[in-house]
Structures are given as structure tokens and as C-alpha cells.
C-alpha positions in Angstrom: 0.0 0.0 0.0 1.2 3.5 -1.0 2.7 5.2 2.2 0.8 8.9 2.9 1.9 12.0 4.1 0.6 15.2 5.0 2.7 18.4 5.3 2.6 21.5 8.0 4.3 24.4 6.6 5.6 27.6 8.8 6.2 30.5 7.4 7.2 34.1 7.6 5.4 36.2 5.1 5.9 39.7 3.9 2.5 41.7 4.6 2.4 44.7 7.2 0.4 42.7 9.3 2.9 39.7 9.2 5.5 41.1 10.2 3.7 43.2 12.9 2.7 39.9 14.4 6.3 39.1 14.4 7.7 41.5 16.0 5.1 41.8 18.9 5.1 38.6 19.0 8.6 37.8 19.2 7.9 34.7 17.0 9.8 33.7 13.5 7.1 32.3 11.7 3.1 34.0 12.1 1.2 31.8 9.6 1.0 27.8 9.9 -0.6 26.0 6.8 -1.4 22.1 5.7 -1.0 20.5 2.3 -2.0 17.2 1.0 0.6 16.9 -1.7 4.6 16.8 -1.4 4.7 19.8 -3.9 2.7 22.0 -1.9 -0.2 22.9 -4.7 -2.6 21.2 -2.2 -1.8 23.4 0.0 -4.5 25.4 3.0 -4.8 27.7 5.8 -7.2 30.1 7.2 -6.2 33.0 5.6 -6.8 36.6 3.7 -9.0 35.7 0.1 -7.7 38.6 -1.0 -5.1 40.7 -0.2 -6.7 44.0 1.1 -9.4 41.6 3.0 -8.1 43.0 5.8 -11.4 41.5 7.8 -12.4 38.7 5.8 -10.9 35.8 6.2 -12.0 31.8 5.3 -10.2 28.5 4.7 -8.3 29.6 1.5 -5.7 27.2 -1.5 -2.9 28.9 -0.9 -0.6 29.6 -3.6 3.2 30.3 -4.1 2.8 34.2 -5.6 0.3 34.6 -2.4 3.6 34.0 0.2 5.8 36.4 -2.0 3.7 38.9 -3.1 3.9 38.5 -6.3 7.6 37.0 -6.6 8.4 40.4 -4.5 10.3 38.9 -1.4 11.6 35.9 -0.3 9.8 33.5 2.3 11.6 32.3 5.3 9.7 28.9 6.0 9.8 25.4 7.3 8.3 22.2 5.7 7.2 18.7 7.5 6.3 15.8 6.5 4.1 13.8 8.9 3.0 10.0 7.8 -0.2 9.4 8.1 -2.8 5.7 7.3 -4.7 5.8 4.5 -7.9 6.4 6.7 -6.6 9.6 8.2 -6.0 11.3 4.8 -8.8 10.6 3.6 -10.4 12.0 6.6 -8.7 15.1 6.1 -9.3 15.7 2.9 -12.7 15.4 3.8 -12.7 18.0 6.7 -11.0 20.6 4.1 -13.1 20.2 1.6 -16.4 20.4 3.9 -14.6 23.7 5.7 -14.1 25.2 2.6 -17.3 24.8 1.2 -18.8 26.3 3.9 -19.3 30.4 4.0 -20.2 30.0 7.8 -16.3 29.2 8.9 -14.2 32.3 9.4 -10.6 33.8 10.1 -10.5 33.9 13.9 -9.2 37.5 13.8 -10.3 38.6 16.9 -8.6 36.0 18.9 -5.4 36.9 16.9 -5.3 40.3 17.4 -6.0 40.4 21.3 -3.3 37.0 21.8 -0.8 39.2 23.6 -3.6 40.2 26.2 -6.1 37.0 26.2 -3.2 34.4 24.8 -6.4 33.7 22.7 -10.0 32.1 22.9 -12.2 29.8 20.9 -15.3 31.3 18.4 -18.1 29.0 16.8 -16.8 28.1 13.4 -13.7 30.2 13.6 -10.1 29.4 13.4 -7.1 30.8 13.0 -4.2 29.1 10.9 -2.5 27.9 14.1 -5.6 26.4 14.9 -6.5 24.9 12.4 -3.7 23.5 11.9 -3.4 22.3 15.7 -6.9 20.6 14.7 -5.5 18.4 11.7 -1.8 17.3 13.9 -4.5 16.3 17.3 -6.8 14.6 14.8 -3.4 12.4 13.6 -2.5 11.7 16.6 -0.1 14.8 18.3 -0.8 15.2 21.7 -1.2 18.7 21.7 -1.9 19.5 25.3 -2.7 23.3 25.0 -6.0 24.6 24.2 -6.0 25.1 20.0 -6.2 28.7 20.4 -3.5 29.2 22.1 -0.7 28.0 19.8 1.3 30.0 18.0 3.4 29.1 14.4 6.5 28.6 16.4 4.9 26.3 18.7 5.0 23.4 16.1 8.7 23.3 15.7 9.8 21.7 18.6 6.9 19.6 18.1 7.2 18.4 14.6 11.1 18.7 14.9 11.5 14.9 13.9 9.5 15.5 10.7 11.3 18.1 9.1 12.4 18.0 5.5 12.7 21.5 4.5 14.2 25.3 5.7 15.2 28.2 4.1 13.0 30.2 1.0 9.8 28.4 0.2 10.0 29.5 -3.7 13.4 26.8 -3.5 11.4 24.3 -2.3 7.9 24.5 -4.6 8.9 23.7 -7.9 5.3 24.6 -9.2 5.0 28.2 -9.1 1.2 27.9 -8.4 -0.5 31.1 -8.9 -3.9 32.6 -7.6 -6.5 34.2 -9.8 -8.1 36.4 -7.2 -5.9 37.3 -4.3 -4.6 40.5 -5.8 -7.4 42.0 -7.1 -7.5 45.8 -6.4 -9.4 47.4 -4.0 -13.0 48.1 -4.9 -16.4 49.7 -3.5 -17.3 45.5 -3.0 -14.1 44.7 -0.8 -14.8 47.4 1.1 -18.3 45.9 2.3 -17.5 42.6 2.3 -14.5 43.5 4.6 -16.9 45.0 7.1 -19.8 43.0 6.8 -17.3 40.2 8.3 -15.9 42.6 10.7 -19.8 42.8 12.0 -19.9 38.8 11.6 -16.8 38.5 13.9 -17.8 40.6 16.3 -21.2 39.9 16.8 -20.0 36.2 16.8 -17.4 36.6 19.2 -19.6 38.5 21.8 -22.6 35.6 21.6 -20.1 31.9 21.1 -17.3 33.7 23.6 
């Protein structure tokens, strides 16, 4: 039988809000992602759709001109490879594909922003990339013993330290430059509303799941 592997990749991307997250944070990597393929074009995190989505965020594919802005910077990052059974990739699969299909699941931004002072908190159907990505490694077995929300990208490397395969610029490691259609698009009347419509959603869902 085929052996399979999923892969958690760290990263340290390039956006204002990256590297504020950073340097507040004191962390090297801020965003945490999970692929299903050893190239990385089956790759997902809870992220910006776009790039001025400053509020809006979902389970997004994430693609190679996403991390560099356009082949604009390098990307300090990390892969591992974790083995997993047959059973357990098809499961997730399955929970990516049912998270991504549904519009109720959002960034939890919140949480994120208020870390330093709250070291984070759970919201219905929100995650952040850390946890989500918490949520695949305990479903494989990891015995994460911290609550989800309170990991942070730089949590997982002492964790996963036995499964690494990868440091250094992520564009040396993904040989398919994978590209996203809609992530740049400019800023327009639409993404302005849709950004605070799911500010509303956020907060209105923070204050009543809390």
C-alpha cells in the first residue's frame, strides 16, 4: 500500500500585518498551513482571500505568488512531512473540503489580534491558521496538550522537529510556481463591504459563542 503524508508548513510572510505579528510577537514564523501533496499545490490555511481583505478571512488554497507577493520577497519557512494511514488522509481531505465549502467558517481574527492580552480564545466556526492546523496534527495523533487557540506558528517546531524536511526560502522548495487568480485584485467599493460586513460577523459572533 502506497505510504501517505501530509505536510505543515511555517512560514514568515511579507505583509504589514505579518510582520507586525512578528515583532510583537517575538515569533519567526506568524502563519501555519497544511497540504495534502509533497509539492505544496494542495496546500491550505485560514487566511486573507484577497489581499486587502483586511477582515475577511476563510479557509483559502494557498498559492506560491500569495507568500511572495507577487515574486516580490523571499519566504523564510519550514516544511514537514508527517506520515499518516490511508484512513486519516482521507479524513482530512474530507474536513478541508467540507470547511471550505462552507461560508459560515471564518478567520478567527479577533482572537489573533487580542493574543498578547487574552493568549487567545475559541469562536463557533472560527479558526485561525494555528488552529487549524493544531486541529489536523491532534486529529493524527499529536498530543497537543494546549488549548487550540493558544498555539502559536513557532509552537509546532519543537513539536514536529522529527519531521522536518525543508528550511530556508519556500520558492526553492515548490517547484510549481502555483498562482492565484483572485488574491490581488485591487481594492473596490465590493471589498470594502465585504471587509466590514465580516468585521460585524466576527464581532457579533465573538460577543454571543465567547
Amino acid at each position: 500500500m502506497e505510504e501517505r503524508f501530509i505536510y505543515i508548513i511555517l512560514t514568515a510572510t511579507q505583509t504589514r500585518f505579518a510582520r507586525c505579528i512578528r515583532y510583537f510577537g517575538g515569533l519567526t514564523y506568524n502563519h501555519a498551513s497544511v497540504a495534502l501533496d509533497s509539492e505544496l499545490t494542495k496546500m491550505y490555511s485560514f487566511a486573507r482571500p484577497q489581499q486587502y481583505s483586511f477582515f475577511k478571512g476563510k479557509l483559502v488554497r494557498e498559492t506560491l505568488d500569495r507568500f511572495t507577493l507577487g515574486n516580490r520577497y523571499k519566504v523564510p519557512s519550514m516544511v514537514f512531512r508527517i506520515p499518516v494511514t490511508e484512513k486519516q488522509f482521507h479524513h482530512i481531505r474530507h474536513i478541508i473540503h467540507k470547511i471550505y465549502e462552507d461560508p459560515e467558517f471564518m478567520y478567527n481574527l479577533l482572537s489573533v489580534l487580542s493574543y498578547p492580552v487574552t493568549k487567545g480564545f475559541s469562536t463557533y466556526k472560527a479558526f485561525s491558521c494555528t488552529e487549524f492546523t493544531g486541529y489536523i496534527l491532534k486529529y493524527v495523533g499529536f498530543p497537543l496538550s494546549e488549548k487550540l487557540w493558544q498555539y502559536r506558528p513557532d509552537d509546532f517546531i519543537d513539536i514536529l522537529e522529527d519531521y522536518s524536511v525543508f528550511k530556508g526560502n519556500l520558492a526553492d522548495y515548490m517547484t510549481v510556481k502555483t498562482k492565484s487568480k483572485h488574491y490581488f485584485m485591487s481594492v473596490s467599493l465590493y471589498l470594502f463591504f465585504s471587509n466590514l460586513k465580516a468585521a460585524l460577523r466576527i464581532i457579533g459572533r465573538t460577543t454571543v459563542f465567547r
